[in-house]
C-alpha positions as CSV (number, residue, x, y, z in Angstrom):
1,X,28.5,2.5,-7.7
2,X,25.0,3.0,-8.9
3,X,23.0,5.8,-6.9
4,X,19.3,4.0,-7.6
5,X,16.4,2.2,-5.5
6,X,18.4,-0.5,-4.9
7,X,21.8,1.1,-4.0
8,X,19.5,3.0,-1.6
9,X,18.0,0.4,0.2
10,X,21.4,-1.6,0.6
11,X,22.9,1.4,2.6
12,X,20.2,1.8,4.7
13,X,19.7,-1.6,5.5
14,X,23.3,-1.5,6.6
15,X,22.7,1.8,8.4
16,X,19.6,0.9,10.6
17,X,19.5,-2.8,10.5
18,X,23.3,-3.2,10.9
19,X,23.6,-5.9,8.7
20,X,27.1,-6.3,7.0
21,X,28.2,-5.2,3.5
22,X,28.2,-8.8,2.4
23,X,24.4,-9.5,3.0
24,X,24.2,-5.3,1.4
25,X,25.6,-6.7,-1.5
26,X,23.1,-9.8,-2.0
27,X,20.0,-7.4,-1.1
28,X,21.0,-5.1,-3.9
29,X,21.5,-8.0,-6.0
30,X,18.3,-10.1,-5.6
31,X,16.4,-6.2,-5.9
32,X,18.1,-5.9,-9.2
33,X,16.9,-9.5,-10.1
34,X,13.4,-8.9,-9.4
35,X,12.6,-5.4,-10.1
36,X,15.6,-4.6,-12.5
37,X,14.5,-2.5,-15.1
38,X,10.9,-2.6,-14.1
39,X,9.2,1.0,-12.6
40,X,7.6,-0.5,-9.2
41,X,4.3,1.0,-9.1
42,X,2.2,1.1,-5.9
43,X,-1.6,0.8,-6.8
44,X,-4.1,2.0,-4.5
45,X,-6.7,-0.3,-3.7
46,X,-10.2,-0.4,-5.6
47,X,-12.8,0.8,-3.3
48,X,-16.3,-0.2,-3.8
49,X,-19.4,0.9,-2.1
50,X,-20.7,-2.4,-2.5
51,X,-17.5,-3.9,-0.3
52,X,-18.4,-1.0,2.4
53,X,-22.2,-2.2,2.2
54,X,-21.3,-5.6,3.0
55,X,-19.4,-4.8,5.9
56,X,-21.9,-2.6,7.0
57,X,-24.6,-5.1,6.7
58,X,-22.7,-7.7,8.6
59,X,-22.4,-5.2,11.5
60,X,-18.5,-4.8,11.3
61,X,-17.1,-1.8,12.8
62,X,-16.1,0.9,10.3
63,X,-12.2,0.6,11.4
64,X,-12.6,-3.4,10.8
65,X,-14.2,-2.8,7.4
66,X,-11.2,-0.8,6.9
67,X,-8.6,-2.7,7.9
68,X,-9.9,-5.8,6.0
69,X,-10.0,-3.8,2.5
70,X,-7.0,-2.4,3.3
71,X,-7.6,1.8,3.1
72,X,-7.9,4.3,6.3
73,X,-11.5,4.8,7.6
74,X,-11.5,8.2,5.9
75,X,-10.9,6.8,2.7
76,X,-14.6,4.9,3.5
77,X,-15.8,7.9,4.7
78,X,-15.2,9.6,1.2
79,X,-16.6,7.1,-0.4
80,X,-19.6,6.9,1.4
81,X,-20.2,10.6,1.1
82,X,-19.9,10.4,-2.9
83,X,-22.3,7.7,-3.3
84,X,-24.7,9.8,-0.9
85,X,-24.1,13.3,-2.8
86,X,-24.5,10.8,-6.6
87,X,-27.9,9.1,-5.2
88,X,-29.7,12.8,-3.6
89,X,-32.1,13.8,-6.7
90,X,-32.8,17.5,-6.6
């Protein structure tokens, strides 16, 4: 037996979910179909101040704004704060 991603996932899907080796078996398979081979990569999402702006100008809450681009409402925070500190002139 393979000890990979997919190996993994089988035997804790079996572990927690309780589902039987059969169904174990097909979940490691239809991994190994889809993502065989392939590194998965997990991308952060592209945050713009424009897409903060917009929110803003609507009046949406910070934590809506959030939620709807899909980062924490620090991550805004940050960005907000480095478009402040780029636009001060000395």
């Amino acid at each position: 037996m393979i000890d990979d991603f997919a190996t993994k996932c089988a035997a804790l899907a079996v572990r927690v979910a309780g589902i039987d080796q059969a169904a174990a078996s097909r979940l490691e398979s239809e991994l190994r179909k889809r993502h065989g081979g392939q590194l998965v990569k997990i991308e952060r999402p592209l945050v713009t101040y424009e897409m903060i702006s917009e929110g803003l100008r609507q009046s949406k809450p910070v934590a809506r704004i959030a939620d709807e681009i899909g980062v924490s409402r620090a991550t805004l925070y940050r960005r907000l704060k480095a478009r402040k500190s780029h636009s001060t002139s000395p």
